[in-house]
C-alpha positions in Angstrom: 129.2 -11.6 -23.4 127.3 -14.2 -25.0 124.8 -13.4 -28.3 121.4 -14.3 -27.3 119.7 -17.0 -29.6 117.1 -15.3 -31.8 116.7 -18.1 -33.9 116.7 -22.3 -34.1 120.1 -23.8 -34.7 120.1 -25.9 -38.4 120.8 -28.5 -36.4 117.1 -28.3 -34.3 115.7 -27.5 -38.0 116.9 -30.5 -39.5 115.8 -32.8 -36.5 112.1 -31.7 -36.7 112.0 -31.9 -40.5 113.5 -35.5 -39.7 110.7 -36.8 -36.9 107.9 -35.2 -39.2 107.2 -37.9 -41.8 106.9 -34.9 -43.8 103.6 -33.7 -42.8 101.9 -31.1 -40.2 101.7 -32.0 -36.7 98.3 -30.9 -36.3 95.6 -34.3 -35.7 94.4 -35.4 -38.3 95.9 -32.8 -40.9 97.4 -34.5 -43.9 99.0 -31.2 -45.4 102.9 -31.9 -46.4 105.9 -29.7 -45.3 107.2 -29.7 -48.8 104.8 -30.5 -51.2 106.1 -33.2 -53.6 105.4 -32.1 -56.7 106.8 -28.9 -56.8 108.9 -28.8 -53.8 107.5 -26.0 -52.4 107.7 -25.5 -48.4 104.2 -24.5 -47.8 104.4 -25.5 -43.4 106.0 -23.5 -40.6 108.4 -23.9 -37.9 106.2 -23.0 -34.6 106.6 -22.5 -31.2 105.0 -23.8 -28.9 106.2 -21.3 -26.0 106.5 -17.6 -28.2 110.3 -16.0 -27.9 108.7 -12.7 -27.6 106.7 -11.3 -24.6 102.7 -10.9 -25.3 103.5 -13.9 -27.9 101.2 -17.2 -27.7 101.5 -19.3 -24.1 104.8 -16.7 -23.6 107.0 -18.2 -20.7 109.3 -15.7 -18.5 111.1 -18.8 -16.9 112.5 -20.1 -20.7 115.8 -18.9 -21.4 116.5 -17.8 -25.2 118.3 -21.2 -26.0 115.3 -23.2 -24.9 112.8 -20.8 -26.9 114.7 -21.7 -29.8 115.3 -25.3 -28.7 113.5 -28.3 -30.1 111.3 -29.3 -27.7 109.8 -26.1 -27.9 109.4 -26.0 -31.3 106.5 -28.2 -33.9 106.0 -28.0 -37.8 102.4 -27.2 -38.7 100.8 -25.9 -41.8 100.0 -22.3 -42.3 96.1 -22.9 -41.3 97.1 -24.6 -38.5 100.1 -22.6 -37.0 97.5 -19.7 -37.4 94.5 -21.7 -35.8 96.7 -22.8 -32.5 98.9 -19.2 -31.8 95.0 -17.1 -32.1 94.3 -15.4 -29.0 90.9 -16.7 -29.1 92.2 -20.6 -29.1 94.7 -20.1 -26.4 92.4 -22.4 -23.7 92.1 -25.1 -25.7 96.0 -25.5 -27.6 97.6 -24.8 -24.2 101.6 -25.5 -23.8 100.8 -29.1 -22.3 98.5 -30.0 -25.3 101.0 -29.0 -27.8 104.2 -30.9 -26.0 101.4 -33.9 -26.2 100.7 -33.3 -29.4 104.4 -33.1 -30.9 105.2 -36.4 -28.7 102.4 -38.3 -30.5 103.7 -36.8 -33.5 107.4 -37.7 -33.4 106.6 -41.3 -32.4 104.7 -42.1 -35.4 108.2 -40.7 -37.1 110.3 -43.1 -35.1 108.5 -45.8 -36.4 108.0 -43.8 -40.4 111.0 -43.8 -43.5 112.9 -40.9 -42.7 111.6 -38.0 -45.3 114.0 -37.0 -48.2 115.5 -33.5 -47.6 115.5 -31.6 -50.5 117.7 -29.1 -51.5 117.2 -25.6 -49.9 114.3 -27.2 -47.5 116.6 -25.4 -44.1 116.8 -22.2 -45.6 113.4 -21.9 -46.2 111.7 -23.1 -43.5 113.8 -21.0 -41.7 112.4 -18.2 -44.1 108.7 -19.3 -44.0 109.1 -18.8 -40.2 110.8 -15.9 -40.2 107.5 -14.0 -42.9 104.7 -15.7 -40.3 102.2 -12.8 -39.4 100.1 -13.6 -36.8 100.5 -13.0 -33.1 103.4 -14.5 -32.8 107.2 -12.7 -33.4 109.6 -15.4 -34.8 112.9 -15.8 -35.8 115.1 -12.2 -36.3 116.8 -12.5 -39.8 118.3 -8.9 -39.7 121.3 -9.0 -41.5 121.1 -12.7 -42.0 122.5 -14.7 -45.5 121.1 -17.6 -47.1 122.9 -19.9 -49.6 121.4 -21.6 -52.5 124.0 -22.3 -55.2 125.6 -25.4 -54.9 129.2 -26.2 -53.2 132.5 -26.7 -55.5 133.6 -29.9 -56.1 137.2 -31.5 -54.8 139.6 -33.0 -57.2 138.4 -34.3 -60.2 134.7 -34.1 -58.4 132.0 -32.2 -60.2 130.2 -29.2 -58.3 127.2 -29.3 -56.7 123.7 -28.8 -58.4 122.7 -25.3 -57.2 119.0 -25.4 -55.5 115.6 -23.5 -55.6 114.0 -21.5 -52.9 110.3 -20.5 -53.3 109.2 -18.0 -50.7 105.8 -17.8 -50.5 103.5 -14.6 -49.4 105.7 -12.1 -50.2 107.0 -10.3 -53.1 110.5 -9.6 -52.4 112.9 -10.1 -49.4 112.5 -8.0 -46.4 115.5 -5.4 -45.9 118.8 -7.0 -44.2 117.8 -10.3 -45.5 120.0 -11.4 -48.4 120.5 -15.3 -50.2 123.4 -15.5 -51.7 122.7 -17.7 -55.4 126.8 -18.2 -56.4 128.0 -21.5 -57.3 131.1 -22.0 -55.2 134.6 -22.5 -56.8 136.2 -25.6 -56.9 137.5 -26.6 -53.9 140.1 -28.3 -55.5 142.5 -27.9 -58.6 140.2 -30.3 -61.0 137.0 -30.0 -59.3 134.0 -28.2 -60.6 132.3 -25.1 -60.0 129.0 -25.4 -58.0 125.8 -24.5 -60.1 124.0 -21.3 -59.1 121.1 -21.1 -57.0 117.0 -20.0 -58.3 114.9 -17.6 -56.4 111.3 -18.0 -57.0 108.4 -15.9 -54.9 105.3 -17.7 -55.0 101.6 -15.8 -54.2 99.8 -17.5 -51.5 96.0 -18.4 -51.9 93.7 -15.3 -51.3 91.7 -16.5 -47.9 88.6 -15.2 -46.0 91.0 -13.5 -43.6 92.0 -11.4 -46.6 88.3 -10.9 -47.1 88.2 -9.8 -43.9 91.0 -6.9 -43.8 89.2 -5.9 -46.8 90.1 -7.7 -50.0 87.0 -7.1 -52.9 87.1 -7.3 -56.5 85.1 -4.3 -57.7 85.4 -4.9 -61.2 85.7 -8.5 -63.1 85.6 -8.9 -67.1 87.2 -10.6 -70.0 89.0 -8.6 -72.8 91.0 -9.6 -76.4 93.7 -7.6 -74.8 94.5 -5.3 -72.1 97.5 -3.6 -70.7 98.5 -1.4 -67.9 100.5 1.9 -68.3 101.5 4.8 -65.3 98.8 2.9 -63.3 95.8 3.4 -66.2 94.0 0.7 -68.0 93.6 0.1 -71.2 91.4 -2.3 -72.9 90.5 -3.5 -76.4 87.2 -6.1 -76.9 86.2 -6.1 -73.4 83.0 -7.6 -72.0 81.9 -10.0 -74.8 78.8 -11.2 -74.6 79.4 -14.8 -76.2 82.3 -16.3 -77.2 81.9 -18.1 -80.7 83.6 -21.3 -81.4 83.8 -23.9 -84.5 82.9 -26.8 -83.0 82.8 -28.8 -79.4 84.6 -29.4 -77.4 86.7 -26.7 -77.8 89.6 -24.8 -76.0 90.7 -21.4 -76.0 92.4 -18.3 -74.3 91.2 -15.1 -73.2 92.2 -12.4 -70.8 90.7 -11.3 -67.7 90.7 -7.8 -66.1 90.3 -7.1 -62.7 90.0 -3.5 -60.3 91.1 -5.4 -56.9 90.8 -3.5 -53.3 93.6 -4.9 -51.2 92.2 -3.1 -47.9 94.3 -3.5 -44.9 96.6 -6.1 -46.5 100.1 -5.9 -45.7 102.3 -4.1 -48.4 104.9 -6.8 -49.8 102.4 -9.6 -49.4 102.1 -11.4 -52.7 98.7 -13.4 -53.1 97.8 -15.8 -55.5 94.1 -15.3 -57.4 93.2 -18.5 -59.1 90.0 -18.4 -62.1 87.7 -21.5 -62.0 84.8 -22.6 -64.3 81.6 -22.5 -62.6 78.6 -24.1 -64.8 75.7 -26.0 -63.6 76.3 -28.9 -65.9 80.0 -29.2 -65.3 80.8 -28.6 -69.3 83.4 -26.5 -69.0 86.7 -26.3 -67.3 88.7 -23.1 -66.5 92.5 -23.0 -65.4 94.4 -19.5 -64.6 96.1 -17.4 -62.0 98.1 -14.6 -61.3 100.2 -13.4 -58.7 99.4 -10.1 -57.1 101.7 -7.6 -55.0 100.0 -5.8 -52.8 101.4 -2.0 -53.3 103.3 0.0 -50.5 100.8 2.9 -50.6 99.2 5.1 -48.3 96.2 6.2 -50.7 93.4 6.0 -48.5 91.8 3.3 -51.3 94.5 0.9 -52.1 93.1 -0.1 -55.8 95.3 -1.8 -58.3 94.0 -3.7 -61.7 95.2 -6.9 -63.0 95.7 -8.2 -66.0 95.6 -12.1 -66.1 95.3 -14.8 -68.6 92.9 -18.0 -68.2 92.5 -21.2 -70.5 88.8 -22.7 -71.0 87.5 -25.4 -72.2 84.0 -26.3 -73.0 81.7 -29.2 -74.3 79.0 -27.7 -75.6 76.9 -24.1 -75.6 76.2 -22.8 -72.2 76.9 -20.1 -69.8 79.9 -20.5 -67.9 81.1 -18.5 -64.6 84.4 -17.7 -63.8 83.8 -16.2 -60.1 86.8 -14.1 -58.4 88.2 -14.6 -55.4 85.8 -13.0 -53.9 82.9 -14.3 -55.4 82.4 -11.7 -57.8 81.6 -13.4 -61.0 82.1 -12.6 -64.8 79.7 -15.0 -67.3 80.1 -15.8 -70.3 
């Protein structure tokens, strides 16, 4: 009996990321698949038909091979993969407006430099899909393996440079999913071994949505140290009232504590909390973040703190506000 398809072929993944100039399909969105600085994969591979009943514009009539096939299948950004499959959008992104919308799309492409693949860009799209929480069920990677190190080389050839895959929004794989970092052998008596492959998790941007399932900072403050132990927190200097300097301008480091309430988050989910600089005359700048994990508890208040780092610098005396994520602001 045949397997039934439960996910795109690579084949179907490398032909979208091919007609996509590199960018979400969505009108008017500008937001890259893989951003080029860091080469981070921060877009999805969506459907346009769901491959799950009760999923987005479902259809009974598609067989499993053309749920996963690519005309049923568009890159968008996160925003706007979540902002077509909601169950409150459904009238307007309809299945005829998407196929419209992917044409319009992929003829641009035709007529665009074909994007450079970089290394590990299959694998984690494929991922990025596979981690997408909204109504929608994607791909099943139960038991699936992803490479990353690079191939062996042939005779007298050198091995393959092994590549990076940054998963975003969560803080470790999801059981039965494995990606295998090895270098491969050499192929070859005389060829070279393939380098090994880097895993990097990478804490999304704390959103209103996560406001919404009930993210708060309860607590906010700067401290000359602070650490945590068994779950306690322990500070030394904390909540100055001034910072003293030498002279302007002038850059320093201090750390920042925070009590965070992760609500109704999802345990695994790994968001990013990013410090700015806040003053009214735009004297001082502020640059820090910090990855948190939200814990797999079942406490009825799901509380951790968080130690973080930020680097300021200011022109001249002042009060400066570094606000939270949500808003909650400490001043100095």
């Amino acid at each position: 009996m045949a397997s039934r398809t439960t996910r795109p072929r690579d084949s179907v993944i490398k032909r979208l990321y091919a007609l996509s100039m590199n960018r979400c399909a969505f009108p008017e969105c500008t937001t890259e698949i893989v951003e080029t600085g860091t080469g981070t994969v921060v877009s999805e591979v969506c459907h346009i038909n769901a491959h799950s009943v009760g999923g987005p514009r479902y259809d009974a009539g598609q067989t499993d091979e053309e749920r996963q096939g690519f005309d049923n299948l568009i890159i968008m950004c996160k925003v706007h993969h979540a902002v077509v499959d909601d169950e409150n959008n459904l009238d307007r992104f309809t299945t005829e407006y998407l196929h419209n919308l992917k044409r319009e799309h992929e003829t641009a492409a035709r007529q665009a430099p074909r994007p450079p693949e970089p290394e590990g860009l299959l694998t984690a799209l494929q991922l990025s899909a596979a981690f997408y929480e909204s109504g929608s069920t994607h791909m099943d990677f139960r038991n699936a393996i992803f490479k990353v190190g690079g191939e062996g080389g042939y005779a007298g050839g050198g091995g393959g440079n092994g590549g990076m895959l940054t998963i975003v929004g969560i803080a470790r794989l999801p059981e039965g999913v494995d990606v295998n970092l090895d270098g491969g052998h050499g192929r070859w008596p005389g060829g070279g071994g393939g380098g090994g492959g880097i895993l990097r998790f990478q804490g999304r941007p704390a959103d209103t949505g996560d406001v919404t399932s009930g993210l708060s900072v309860r607590a906010f403050f700067t401290a000359d140290a602070a650490r945590i132990s068994e779950g306690l927190l322990f500070t030394l200097g904390s909540g100055p009232s001034y910072f003293g300097v030498e002279s302007f301008p002038a850059s320093f480091v201090t750390e920042w504590v925070a009590m965070v309430d992760f609500g109704s988050i999802a345990a695994n989910t790994l968001l990013q909390l990013r410090i700015e600089a806040d003053s009214e005359e735009g004297h001082a700048e502020a640059d820090g973040t910090l990855d948190a994990e939200v814990p797999d508890w079942e406490d009825a208040i799901v509380r951790r703190s968080l130690v973080g780092r930020v680097s300021l610098t200011v022109s001249r005396p002042g009060i400066v506000n570094l606000p939270s994520c949500t808003r909650l602001v400490c001043q100095l």
